[in-house]
C-alpha positions in Angstrom: -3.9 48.1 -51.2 -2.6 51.4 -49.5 -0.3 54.0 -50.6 1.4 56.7 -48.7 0.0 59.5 -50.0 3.3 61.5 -49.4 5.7 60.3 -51.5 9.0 61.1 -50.6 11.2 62.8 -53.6 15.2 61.3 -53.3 18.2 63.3 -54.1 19.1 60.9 -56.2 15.5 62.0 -58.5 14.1 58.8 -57.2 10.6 58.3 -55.8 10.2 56.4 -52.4 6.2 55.5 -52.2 5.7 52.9 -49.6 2.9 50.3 -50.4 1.0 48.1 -48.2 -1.5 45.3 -49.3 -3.1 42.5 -47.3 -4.3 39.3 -49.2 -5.6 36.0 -48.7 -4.1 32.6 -49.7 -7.0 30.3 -50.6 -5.3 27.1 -52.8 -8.4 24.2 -52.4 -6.9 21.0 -53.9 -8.7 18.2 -55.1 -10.3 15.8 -52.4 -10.5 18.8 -49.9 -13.9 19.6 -48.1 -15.2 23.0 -48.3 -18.0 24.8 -47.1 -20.1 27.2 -49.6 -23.2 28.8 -49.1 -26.0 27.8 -52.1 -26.5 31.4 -54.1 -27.8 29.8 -57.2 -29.6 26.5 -57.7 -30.2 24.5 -61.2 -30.9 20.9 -62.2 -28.1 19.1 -61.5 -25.8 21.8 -60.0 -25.8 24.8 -57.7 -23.2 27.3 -57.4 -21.7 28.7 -53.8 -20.0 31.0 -52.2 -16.7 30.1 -50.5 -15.5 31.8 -47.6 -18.0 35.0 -48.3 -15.3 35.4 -51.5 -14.9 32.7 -53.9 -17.3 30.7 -56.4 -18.1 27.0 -56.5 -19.8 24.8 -58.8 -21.3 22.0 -56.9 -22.5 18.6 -58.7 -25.9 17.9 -56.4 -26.9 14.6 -54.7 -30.2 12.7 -55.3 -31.1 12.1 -52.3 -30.8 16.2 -50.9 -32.7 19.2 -51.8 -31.1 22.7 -50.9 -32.2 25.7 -51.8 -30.4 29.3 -51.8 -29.2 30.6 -48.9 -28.2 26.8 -47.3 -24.9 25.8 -45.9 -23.6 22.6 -47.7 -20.6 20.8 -47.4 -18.9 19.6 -50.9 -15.3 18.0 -51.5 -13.5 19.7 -54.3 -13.2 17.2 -58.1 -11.3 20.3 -59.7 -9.8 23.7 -59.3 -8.7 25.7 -62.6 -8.4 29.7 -63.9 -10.3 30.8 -66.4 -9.0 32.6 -69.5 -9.2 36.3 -67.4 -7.3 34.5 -64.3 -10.6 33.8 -62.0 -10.3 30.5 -60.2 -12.8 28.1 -60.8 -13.8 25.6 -58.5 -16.0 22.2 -59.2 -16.8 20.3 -56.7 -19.3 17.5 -55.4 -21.9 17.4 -52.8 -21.5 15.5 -49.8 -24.2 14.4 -48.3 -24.5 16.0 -44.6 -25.8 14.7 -41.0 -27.9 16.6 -38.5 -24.3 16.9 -36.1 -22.9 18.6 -39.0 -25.5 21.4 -38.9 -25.8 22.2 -42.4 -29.8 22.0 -43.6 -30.8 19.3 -45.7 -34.2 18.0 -46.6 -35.1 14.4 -48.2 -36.6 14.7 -52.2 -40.4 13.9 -52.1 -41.2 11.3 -54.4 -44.2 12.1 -56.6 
């Protein structure tokens, strides 16, 4: 967001302040494929960042380990706001190939 910061004063005893803003439209819907990077890893799920901007819940595959700082690729299940207006994004982990370039590693079996 910028303002002017010289208003100009009207004769009419308005105030003309010109605003500018630049935004972004980011509007996942379900089935899309995103890519996140992993900044939080638990059991089942991991969470990601989107675009350097927005958070992702990611439902992890068996059969890949990531850890944080991977690249993974996930299609979206579900996009919702919270109560305070953040967008929430769930999604579920694909699993990825070598061409894809994302890092992936095979669970060891103990």
């Amino acid at each position: 967001l910028k303002v002017d910061p010289s208003p100009k004063i009207l004769d009419s005893g308005f105030v003309l302040v010109q605003i500018s803003a630049r935004y972004y439209v980011f509007s996942p819907r379900e089935g899309d494929t995103l890519r996140g990077v992993v900044t939080k890893m638990g059991e089942e799920k991991c969470g990601c960042l989107v675009y350097n901007c927005f958070n992702a819940s990611v439902e992890l595959v068996e059969e890949v380990v990531v850890s944080a700082g991977d690249v993974i690729e996930f299609v979206v299940r579900a996009v919702s706001k919270t109560k305070d207006g953040i967008l929430a994004v769930i999604g579920e982990m694909q699993v990825s190939s070598k061409e894809t370039g994302y890092k992936h590693k095979k669970k060891e079996h103990s």
